[in-house]
C-alpha positions in Angstrom: 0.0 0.0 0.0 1.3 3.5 -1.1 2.1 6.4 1.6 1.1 9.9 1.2 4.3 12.1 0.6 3.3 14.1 3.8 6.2 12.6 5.6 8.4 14.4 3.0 7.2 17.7 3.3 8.9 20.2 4.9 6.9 23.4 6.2 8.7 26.9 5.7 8.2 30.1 7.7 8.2 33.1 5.5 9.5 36.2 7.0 7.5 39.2 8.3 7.6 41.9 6.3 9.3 45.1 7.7 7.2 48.2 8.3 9.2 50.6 6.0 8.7 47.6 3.2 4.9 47.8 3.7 4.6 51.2 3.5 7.5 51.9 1.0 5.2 51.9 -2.3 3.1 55.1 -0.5 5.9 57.0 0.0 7.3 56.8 -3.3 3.8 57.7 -4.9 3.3 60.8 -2.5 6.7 61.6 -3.2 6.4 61.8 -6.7 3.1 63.6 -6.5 5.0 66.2 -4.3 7.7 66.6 -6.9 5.1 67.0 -9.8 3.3 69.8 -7.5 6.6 71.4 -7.1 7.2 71.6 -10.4 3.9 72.8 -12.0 4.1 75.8 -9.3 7.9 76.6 -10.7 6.7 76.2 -14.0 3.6 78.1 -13.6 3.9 80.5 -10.7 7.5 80.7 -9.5 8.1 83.3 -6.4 4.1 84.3 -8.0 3.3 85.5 -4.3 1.9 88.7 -5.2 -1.3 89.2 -7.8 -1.9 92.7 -9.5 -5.3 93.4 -11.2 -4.5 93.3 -14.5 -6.8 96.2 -16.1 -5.1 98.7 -13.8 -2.0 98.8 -15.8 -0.8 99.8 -19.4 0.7 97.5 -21.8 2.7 98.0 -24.8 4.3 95.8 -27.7 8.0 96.2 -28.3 8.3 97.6 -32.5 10.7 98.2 -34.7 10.5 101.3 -37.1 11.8 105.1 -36.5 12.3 106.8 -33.2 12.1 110.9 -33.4 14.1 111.9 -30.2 12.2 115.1 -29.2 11.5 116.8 -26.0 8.2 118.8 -24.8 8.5 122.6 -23.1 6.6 125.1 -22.0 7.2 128.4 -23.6 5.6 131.8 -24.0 5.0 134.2 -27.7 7.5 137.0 -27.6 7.9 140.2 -29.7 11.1 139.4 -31.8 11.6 143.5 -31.4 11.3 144.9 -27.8 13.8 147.1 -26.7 14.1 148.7 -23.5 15.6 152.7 -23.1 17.4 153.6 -20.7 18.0 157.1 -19.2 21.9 158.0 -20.1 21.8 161.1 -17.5 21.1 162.3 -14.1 17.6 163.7 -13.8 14.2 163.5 -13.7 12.0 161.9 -15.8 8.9 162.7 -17.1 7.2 160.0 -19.1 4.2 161.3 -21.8 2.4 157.3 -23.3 0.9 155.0 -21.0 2.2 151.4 -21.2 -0.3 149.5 -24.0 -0.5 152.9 -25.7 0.0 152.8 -29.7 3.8 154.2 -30.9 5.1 155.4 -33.9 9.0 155.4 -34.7 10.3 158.6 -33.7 7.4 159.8 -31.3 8.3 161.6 -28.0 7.7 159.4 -25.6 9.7 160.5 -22.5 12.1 163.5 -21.4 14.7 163.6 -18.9 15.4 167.0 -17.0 18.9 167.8 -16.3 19.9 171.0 -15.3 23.8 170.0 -14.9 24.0 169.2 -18.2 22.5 171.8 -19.9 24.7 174.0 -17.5 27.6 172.2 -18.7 26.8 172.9 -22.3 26.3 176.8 -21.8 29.4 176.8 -20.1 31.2 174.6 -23.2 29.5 176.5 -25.7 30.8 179.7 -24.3 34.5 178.4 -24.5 34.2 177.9 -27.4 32.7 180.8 -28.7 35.7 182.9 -26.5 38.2 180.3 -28.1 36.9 181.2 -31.6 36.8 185.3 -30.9 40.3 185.0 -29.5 41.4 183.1 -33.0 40.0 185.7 -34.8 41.8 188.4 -33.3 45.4 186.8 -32.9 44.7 186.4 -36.6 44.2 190.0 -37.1 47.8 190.6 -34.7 49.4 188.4 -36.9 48.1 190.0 -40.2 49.2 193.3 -38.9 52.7 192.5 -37.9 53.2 190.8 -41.5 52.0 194.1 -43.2 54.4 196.2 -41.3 57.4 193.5 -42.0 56.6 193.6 -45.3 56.7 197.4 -45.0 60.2 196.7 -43.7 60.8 194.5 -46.6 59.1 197.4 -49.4 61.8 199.6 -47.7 64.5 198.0 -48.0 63.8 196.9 -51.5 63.6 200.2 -52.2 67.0 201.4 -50.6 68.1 198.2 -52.4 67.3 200.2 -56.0 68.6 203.7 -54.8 71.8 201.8 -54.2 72.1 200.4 -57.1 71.4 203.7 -58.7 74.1 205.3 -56.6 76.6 202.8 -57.4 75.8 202.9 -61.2 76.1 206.5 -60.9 79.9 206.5 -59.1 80.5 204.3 -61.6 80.1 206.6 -64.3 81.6 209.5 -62.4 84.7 207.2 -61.9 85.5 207.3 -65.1 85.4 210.8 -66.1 87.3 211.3 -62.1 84.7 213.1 -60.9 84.6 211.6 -57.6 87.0 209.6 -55.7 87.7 206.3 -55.3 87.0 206.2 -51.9 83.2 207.2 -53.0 82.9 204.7 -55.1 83.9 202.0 -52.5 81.2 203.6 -50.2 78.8 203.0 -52.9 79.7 199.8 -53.6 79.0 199.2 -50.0 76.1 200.6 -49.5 74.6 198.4 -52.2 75.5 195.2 -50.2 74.1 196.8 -47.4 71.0 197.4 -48.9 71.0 194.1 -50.5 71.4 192.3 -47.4 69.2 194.1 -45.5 66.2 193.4 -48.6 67.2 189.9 -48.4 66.4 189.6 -44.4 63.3 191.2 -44.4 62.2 189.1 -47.2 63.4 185.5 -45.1 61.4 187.4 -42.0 58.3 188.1 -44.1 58.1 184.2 -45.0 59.0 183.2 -41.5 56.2 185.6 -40.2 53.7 183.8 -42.5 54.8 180.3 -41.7 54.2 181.7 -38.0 50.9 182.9 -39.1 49.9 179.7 -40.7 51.2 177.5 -37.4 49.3 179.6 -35.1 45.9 179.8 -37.6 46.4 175.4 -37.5 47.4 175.4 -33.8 44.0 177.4 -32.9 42.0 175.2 -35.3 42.6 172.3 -33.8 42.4 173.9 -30.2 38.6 175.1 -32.0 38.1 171.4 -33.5 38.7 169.9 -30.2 36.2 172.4 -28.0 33.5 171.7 -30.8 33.9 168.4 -30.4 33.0 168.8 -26.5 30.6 170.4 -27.3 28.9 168.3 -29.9 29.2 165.7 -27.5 27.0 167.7 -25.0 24.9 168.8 -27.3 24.2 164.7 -28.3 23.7 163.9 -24.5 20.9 166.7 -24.3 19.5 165.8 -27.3 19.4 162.1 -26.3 17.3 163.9 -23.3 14.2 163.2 -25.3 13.7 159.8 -25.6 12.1 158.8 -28.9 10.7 155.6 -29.9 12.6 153.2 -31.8 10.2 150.9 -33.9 6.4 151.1 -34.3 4.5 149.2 -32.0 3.1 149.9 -28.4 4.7 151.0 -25.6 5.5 148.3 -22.9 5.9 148.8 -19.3 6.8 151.6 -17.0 10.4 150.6 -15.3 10.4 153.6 -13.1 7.9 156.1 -11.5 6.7 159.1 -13.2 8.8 162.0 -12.5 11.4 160.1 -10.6 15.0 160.5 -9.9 16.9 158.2 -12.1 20.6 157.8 -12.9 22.7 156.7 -16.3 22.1 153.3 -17.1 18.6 152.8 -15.2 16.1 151.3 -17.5 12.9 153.6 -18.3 10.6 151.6 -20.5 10.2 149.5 -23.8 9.0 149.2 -26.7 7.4 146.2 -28.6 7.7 145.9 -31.8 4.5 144.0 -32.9 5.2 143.5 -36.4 7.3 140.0 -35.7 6.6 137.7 -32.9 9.1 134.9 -31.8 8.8 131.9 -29.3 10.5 131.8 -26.0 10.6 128.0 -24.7 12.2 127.3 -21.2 13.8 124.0 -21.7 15.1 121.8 -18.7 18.5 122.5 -17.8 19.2 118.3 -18.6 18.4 119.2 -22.3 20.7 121.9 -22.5 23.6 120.2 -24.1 21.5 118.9 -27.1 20.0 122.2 -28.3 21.2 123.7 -31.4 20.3 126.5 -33.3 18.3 125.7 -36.4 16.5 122.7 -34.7 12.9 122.2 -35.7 10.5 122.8 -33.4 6.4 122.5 -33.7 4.9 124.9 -31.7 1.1 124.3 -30.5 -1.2 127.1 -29.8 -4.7 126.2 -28.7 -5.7 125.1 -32.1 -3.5 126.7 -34.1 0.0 124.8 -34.8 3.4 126.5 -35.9 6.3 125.3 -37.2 9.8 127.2 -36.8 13.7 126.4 -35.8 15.9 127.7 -33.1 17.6 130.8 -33.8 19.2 131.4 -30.2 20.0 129.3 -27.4 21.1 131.1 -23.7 24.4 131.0 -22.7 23.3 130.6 -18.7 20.9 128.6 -17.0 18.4 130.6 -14.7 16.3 128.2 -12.1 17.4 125.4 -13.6 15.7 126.1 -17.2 18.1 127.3 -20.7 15.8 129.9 -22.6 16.0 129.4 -26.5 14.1 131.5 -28.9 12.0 130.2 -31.8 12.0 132.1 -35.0 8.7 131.1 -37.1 9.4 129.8 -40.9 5.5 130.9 -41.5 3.1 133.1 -39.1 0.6 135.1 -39.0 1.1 138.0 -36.5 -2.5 138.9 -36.0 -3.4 135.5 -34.5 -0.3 135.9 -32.2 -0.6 137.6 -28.6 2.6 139.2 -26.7 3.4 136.5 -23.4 0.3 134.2 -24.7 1.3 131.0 -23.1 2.3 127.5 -25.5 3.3 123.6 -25.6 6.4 122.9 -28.2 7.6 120.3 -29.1 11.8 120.2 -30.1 13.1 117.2 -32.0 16.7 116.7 -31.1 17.2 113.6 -33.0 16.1 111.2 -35.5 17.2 107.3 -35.2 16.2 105.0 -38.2 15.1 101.4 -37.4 16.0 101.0 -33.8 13.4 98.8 -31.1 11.3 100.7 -29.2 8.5 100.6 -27.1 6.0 103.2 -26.1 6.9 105.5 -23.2 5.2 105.1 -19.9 5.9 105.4 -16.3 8.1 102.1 -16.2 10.9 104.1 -17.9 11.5 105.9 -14.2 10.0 103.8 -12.1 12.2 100.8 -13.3 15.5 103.3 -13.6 15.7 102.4 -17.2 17.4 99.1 -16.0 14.3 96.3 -15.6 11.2 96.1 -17.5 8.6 93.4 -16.8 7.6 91.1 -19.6 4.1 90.1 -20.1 4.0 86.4 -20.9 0.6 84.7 -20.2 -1.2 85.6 -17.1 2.2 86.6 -15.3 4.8 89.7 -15.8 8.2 88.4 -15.9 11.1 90.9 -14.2 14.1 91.3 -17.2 16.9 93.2 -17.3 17.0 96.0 -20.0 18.9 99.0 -21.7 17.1 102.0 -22.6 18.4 104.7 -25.0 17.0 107.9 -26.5 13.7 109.2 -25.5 10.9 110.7 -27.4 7.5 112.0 -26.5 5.7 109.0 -27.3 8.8 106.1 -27.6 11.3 104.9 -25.5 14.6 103.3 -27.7 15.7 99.7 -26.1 19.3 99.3 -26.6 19.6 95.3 -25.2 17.4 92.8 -23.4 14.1 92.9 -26.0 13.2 91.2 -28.7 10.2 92.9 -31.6 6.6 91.6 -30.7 7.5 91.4 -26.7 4.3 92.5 -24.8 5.8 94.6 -22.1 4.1 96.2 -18.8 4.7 100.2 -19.6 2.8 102.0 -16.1 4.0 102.3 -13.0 6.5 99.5 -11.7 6.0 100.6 -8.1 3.7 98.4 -7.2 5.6 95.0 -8.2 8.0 95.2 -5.4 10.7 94.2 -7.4 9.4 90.8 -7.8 10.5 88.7 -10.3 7.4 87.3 -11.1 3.6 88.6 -10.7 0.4 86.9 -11.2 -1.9 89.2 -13.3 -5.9 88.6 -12.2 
């Protein structure tokens, strides 16, 4: 009879399983689901902490094109003409136009009493006249001692012939021996006598009219130079009445009427409203790119002007470089003396260059970090601007053409690199 193989069998214990084996497959799955979480919120919403409503903000797509550098100022419609007059004496002034009062080149508009320089001219002119009346009469000296040294010289030309006649008469007694010899040689010196005194009171007769003629030019030009004093005094009282130097109106009153005022002080002006010009006050950080001849659209109200500038300050007052604006076309009766405008310079014109429009980011984000818009989030980047216009902003490095870009204020990201946009 067969046995059963049960005798042959041997039983084997398995092994308990360890905790950390039992409960190993969990671990790895929530590990792996932990990992995947991780990585979707990197992927999706790295250091996203902070959410910004997204309709609050401005938004801009980076182009390529033409970038007009320009700047906007503030300015003010000038006459191109306006002089101001100043008082060139001591005295008082008396002023005879109101300011706003219509003006005519050449019209009286204010006098300047000064009774020290009209006493001064009296006095000069007097001098003169006494200079003048003393010429005349050292002239009249000097004509009477030539006539009575050429009455000298007449005399002795005439002793000159009755020598000669003398001598040609001894002569002629000498040879028939009717007088001595001894009155012939006084003859024959009496003619040299005679001929030497002619010849010396004809050299003092020139010599007294060279005199005449030295003392005539020495008293001109003593003359000349008093008139001349006196022409000058004459100008200053002259320029007493203070005309008007272009038609137009008058401006304002610099000093009181019938005030004391002194050489130099400023009286009034004059405006000239035939030509009117634009004077912009540009920020002193512009000042180095001004240039005469510039273009420069000027916007009054509704009325635009173009013109260039024709002449830049060479100091800066509170921080502002006045420049003048000469207009290529205008119409002067539309114009208004200190009516107030908006102009627009262009300093500088860039072909193809990336650019983006201009908006608060530019300061806010110290031209250095922009914040891309890419999905639902804005992405921190690091940027270079360039020139600015206006309306555009140049991007020198860290952009690429189409780029959506956040262009209001940056204040508000706190510097985050990313930002969740709701």
């Amino acid at each position: 009879m067969i046995q059963g193989t049960s005798q042959q069998d041997h039983i084997i214990q398995r092994q308990a399983k360890s905790a950390l084996r039992r409960f190993f497959p969990s671990i790895a799955i929530v590990s792996t689901l932990i990992v995947l979480a991780v990585v979707l919120f990197q992927s999706f919403g790295e250091g996203a902490s902070l959410v910004l409503p997204r309709n609050q903000m401005q938004f801009a797509t980076v182009q390529r094109g033409d970038l007009v550098r320009d700047i906007s100022v503030q300015g003010r419609i000038v006459a191109a003409n306006a002089p101001t007059l100043y008082s060139q004496e001591i005295g008082q002034v008396q002023l005879f136009k109101q300011p706003g009062e219509a003006v005519t080149e050449g019209d009286l508009i204010a006098t300047i009493t000064s009774p020290a320089l009209q006493n001064d001219l009296q006095q000069q002119e007097a001098v003169l006249a006494g200079m003048q009346s003393d010429a005349e009469r050292a002239e009249l000296e000097a004509r009477y001692q030539q006539l009575d040294m050429e009455q000298v010289m007449n005399t002795a030309q005439i002793n000159l012939l009755a020598a000669r006649r003398e001598l040609q008469r001894a002569r002629q007694s000498i040879e028939f021996g009717v007088i001595r010899q001894l009155d012939f040689d006084i003859a024959e010196d009496n003619l040299t006598t005679s001929e030497l005194e002619f010849d010396h009171a004809k050299r003092k007769v020139e010599l007294a009219r060279d005199m005449l003629n030295f003392e005539q030019s020495s008293r001109a030009q003593s003359i000349h130079r008093q008139q001349l004093i006196v022409d000058e005094l004459q100008r200053k009282v002259i320029a007493l009445n203070i005309t008007a130097p272009v038609t137009g109106q008058l401006g304002n009153w610099l000093v009181e009427q019938q005030s004391h005022v002194l050489p130099g002080q400023p009286l009034l002006t004059v405006i000239d409203l035939s030509q009117y010009e634009a004077e912009l006050a540009v920020p002193e950080s512009y000042a180095r790119d001004l240039m005469a001849g510039q273009q420069v659209e000027v916007q009054l109200g509704s009325q635009q002007l173009r013109g260039a500038i024709s002449y830049i300050a060479p100091e800066v007052r509170n921080s502002q470089v006045s420049a003048r604006v000469r207009f290529t076309e205008a119409d002067s009766s539309q114009l208004r003396q200190s009516q107030r405008l908006t102009a627009r310079v262009i300093l500088e014109h860039k072909a193809d260059v990336l650019k983006i429009a201009r908006g608060d980011f530019v300061s806010s984000g110290g031209g250095r970090q922009a914040y891309q818009v890419i999905d639902n989030q804005a992405v921190r980047k690091q940027v270079q601007l360039g020139a600015l216009s206006v309306q555009w902003v140049e991007i020198l490095d860290g952009a690429t053409e189409g780029e959506q870009w956040v262009i209001s204020n940056l204040s508000d990201f706190k510097d985050q690199n990313r930002v969740n946009l709701n």
